[in-house]
Structures are given as structure tokens and as C-alpha cells.
Backbone as ProteinMPNN parsed JSONL, in Angstrom:
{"seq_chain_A": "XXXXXXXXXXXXXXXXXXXXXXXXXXXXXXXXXXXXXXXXXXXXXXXXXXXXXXXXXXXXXXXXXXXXXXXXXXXXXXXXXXXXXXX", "coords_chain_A": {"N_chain_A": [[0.84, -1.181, 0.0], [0.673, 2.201, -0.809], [0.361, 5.812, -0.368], [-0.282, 9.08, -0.047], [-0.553, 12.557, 1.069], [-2.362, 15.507, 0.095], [-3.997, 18.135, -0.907], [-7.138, 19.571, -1.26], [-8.039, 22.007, -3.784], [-9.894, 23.024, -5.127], [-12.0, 25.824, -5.042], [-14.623, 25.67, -4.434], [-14.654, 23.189, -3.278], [-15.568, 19.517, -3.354], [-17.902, 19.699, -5.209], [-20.322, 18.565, -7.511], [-18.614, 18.756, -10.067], [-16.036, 18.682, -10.005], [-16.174, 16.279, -8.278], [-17.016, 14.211, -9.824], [-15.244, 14.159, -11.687], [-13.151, 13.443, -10.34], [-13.712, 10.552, -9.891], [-13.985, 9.593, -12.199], [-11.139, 9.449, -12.308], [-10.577, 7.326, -10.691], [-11.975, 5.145, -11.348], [-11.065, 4.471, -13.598], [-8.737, 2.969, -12.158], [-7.029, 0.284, -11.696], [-6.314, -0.255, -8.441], [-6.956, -0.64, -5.406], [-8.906, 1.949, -3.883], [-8.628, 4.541, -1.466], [-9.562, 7.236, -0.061], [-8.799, 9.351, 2.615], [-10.318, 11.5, 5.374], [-9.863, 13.307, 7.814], [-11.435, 11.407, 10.492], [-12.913, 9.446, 8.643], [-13.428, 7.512, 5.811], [-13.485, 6.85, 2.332], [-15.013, 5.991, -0.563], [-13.705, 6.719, -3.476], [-14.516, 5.953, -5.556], [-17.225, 6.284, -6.16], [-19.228, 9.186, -7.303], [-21.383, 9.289, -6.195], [-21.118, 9.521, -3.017], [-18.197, 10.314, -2.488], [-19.503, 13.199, -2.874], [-21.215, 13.355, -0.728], [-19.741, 13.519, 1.056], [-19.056, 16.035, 1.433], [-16.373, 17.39, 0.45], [-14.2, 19.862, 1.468], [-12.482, 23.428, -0.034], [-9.44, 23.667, 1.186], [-9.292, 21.578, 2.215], [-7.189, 18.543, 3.716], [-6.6, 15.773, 2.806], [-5.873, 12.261, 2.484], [-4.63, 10.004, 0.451], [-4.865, 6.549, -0.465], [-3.518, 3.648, -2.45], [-3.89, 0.052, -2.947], [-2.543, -2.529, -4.7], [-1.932, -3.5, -7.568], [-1.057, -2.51, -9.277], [-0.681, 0.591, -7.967], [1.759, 2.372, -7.376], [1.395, 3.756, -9.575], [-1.195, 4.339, -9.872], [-1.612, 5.919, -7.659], [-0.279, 8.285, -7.94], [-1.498, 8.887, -10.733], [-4.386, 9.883, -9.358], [-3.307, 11.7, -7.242], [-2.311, 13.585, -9.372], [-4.237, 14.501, -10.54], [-5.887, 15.708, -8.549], [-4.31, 17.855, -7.782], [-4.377, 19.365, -9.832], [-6.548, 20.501, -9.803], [-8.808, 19.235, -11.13], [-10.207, 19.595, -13.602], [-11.096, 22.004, -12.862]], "CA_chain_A": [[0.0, 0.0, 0.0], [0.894, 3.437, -0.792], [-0.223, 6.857, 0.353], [0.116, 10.243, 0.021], [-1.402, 13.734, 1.633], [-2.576, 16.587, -0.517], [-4.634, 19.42, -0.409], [-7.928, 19.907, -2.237], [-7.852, 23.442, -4.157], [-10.828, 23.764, -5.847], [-12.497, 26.791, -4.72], [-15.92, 25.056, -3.979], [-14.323, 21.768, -2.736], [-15.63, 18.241, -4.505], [-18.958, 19.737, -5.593], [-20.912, 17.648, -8.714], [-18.478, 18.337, -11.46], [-15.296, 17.806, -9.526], [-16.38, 14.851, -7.78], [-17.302, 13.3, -11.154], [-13.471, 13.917, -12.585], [-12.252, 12.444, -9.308], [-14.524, 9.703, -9.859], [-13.466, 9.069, -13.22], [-9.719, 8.99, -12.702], [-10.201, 6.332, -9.613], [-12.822, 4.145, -11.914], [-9.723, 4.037, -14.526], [-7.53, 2.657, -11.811], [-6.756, -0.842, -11.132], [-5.779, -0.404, -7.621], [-8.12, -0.025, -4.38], [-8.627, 3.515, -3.073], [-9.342, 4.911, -0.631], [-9.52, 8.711, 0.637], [-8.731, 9.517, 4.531], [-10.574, 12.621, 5.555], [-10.428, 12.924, 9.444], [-12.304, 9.769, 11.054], [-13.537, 8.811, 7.181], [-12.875, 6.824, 4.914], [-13.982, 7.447, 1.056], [-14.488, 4.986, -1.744], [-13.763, 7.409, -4.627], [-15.127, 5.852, -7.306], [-18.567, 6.808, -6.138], [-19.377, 10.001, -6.824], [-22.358, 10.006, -4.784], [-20.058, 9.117, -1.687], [-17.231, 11.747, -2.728], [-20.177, 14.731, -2.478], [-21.799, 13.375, 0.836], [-18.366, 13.532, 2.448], [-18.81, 16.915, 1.936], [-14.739, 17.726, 0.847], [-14.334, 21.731, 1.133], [-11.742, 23.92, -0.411], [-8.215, 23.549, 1.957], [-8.876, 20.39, 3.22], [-5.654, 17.748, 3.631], [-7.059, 14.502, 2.487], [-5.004, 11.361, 2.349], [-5.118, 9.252, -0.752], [-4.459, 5.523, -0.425], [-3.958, 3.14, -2.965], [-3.486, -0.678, -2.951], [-3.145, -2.991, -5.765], [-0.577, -4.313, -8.261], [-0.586, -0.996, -10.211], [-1.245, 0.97, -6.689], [2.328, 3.522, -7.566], [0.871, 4.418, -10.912], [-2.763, 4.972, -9.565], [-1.858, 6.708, -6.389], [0.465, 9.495, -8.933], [-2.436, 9.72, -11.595], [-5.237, 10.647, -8.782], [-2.662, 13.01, -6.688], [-2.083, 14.655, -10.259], [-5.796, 15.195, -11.413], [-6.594, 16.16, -7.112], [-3.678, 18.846, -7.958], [-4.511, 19.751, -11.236], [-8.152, 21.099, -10.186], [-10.23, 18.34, -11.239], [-11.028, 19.993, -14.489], [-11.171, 23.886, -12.789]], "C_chain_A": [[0.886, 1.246, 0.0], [0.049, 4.197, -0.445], [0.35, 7.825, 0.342], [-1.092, 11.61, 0.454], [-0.993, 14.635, 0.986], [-3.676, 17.331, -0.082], [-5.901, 20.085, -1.378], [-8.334, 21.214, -2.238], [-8.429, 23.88, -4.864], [-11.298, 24.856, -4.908], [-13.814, 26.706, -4.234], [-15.83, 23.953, -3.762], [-14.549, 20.556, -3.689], [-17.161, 18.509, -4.473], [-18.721, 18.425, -6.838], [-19.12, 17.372, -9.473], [-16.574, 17.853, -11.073], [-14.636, 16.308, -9.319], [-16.148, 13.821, -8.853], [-16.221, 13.103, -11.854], [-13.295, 12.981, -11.672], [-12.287, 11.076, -9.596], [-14.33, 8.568, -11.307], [-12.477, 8.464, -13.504], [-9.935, 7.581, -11.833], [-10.936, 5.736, -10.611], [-11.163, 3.5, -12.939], [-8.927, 2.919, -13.431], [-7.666, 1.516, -11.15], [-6.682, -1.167, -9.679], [-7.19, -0.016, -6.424], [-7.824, 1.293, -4.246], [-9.566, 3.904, -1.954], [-9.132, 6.433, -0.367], [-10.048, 8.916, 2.15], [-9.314, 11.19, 4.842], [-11.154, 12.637, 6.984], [-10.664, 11.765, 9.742], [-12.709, 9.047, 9.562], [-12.76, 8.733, 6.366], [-13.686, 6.253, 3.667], [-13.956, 6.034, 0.084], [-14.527, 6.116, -2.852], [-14.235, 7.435, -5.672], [-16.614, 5.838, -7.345], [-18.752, 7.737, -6.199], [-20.465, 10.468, -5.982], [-21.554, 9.842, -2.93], [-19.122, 10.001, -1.654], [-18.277, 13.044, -2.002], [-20.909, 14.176, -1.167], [-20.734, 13.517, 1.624], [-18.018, 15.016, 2.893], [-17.178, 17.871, 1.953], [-14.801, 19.489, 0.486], [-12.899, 22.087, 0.957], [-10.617, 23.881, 0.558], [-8.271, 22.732, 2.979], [-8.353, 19.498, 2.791], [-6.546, 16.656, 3.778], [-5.461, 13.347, 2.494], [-5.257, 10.336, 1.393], [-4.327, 7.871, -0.638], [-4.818, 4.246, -1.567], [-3.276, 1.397, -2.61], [-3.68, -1.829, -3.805], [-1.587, -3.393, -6.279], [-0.421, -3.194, -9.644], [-0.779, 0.548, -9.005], [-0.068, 2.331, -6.972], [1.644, 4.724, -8.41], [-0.364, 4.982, -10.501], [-2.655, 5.783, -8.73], [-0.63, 8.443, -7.603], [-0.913, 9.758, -9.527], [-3.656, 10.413, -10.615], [-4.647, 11.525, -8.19], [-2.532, 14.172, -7.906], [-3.503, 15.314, -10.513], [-6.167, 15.95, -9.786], [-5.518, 17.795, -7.556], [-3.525, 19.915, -8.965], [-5.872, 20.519, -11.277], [-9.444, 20.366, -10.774], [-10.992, 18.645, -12.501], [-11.45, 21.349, -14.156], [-11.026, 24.501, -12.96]], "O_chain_A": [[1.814, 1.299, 0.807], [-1.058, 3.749, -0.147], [1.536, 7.797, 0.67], [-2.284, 11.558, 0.152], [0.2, 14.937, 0.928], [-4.223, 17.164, 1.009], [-5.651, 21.009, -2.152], [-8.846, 21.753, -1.256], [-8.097, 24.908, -5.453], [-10.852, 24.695, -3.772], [-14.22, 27.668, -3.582], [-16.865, 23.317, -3.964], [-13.872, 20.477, -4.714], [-17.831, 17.714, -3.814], [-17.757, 17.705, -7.095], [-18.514, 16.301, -9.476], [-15.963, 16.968, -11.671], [-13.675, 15.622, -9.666], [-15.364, 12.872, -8.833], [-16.07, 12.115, -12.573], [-13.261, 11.791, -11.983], [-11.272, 10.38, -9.609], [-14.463, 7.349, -11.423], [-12.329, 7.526, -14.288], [-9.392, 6.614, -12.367], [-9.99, 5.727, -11.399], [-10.513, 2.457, -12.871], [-8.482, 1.925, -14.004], [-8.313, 1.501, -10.103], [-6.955, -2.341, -9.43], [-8.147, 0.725, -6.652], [-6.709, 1.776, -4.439], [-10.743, 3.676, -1.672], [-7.964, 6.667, -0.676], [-11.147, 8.747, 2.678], [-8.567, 12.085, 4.448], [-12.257, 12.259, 7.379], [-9.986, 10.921, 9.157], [-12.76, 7.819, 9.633], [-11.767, 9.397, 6.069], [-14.469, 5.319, 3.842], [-13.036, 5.217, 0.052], [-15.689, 6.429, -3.113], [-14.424, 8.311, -6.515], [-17.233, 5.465, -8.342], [-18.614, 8.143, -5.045], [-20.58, 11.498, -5.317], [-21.96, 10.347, -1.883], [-19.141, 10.658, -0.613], [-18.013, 13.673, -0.978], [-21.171, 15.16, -0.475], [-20.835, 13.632, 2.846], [-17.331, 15.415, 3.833], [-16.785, 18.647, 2.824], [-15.301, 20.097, -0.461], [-12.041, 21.413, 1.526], [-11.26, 24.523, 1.388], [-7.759, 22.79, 4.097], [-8.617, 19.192, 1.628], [-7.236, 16.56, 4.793], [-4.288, 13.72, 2.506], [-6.298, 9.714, 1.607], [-3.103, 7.979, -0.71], [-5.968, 3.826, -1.698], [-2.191, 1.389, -2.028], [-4.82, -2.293, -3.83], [-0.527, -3.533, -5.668], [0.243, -3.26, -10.678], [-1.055, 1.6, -9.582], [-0.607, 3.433, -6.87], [1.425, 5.916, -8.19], [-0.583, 6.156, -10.798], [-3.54, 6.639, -8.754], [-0.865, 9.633, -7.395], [-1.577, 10.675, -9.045], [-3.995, 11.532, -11.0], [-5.244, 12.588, -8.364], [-2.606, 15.375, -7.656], [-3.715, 16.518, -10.65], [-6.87, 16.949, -9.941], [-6.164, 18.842, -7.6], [-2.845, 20.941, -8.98], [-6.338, 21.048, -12.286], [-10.616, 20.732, -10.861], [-12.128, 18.203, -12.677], [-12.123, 21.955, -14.99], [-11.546, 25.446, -12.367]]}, "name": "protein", "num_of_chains": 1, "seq": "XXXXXXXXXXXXXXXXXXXXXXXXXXXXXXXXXXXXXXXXXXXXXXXXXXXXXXXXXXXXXXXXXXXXXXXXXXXXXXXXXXXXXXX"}
């Protein structure tokens, strides 16, 4: 398992259209995920589960992936979480 902590920088957090990138890159990705936010713990590739979690603009998430492509997946979602999601 890998893991890394970033910093979600949209400006209106993981509203709809966000969520739905997020949601996209983790569906692509071979590897489990998970997202650590406080006490919770995210399956990403739902976006109805992403927007009930509620993620708001400068909050430090933790992105965990585990799998047998788990480097590669945990890079491409830190890039698209850093990249704005499409913002």
C-alpha cells in the first residue's frame, strides 16, 4: 500500500463536477482507493459518496492506494486532485 497527503484546491471543494473527474480517474484505476478525511474513509469511485463527504476547499485529504498498479494509480489521482479536477 501506498499513500500520500494533498490538499484539495478547488475553490468550492468536490462539488458535482469535480467529484465526477475524481470519480473518473479512480474508476480508470486498477488499484483499491481509498480517501482519509479525518475519522472517514472514502471509496472514490462513487461520486455520490465523494459529495456526501462533503470535501471543502483547503482540506488535507489522504489518498491511499493498494493494488498491483497501486504507484501508478496513487500518482495519476494526486495529479488530477492537484490539477483542479477539471477547474
Amino acid at each position: 500500500m501506498v499513500s500520500q497527503k494533498t490538499t484539495v484546491n478547488n475553490a468550492s471543494g468536490l462539488h458535482a463536477r469535480p467529484a465526477s473527474e475524481l470519480a473518473k480517474v479512480c474508476t480508470q484505476c486498477n488499484s483499491d482507493i481509498t480517501i482519509v478525511v479525518g475519522e472517514k474513509r472514502i471509496n472514490p469511485k462513487s461520486i455520490l459518496i465523494l459529495m456526501s463527504a462533503a470535501i471543502r476547499s483547503g482540506t488535507e485529504i489522504v489518498v491511499e492506494c493498494n493494488g498491483a498498479t497501486e504507484k501508478e494509480d496513487l500518482e495519476a489521482v494526486i495529479n488530477a486532485i492537484d490539477g483542479g479536477l477539471g477547474e
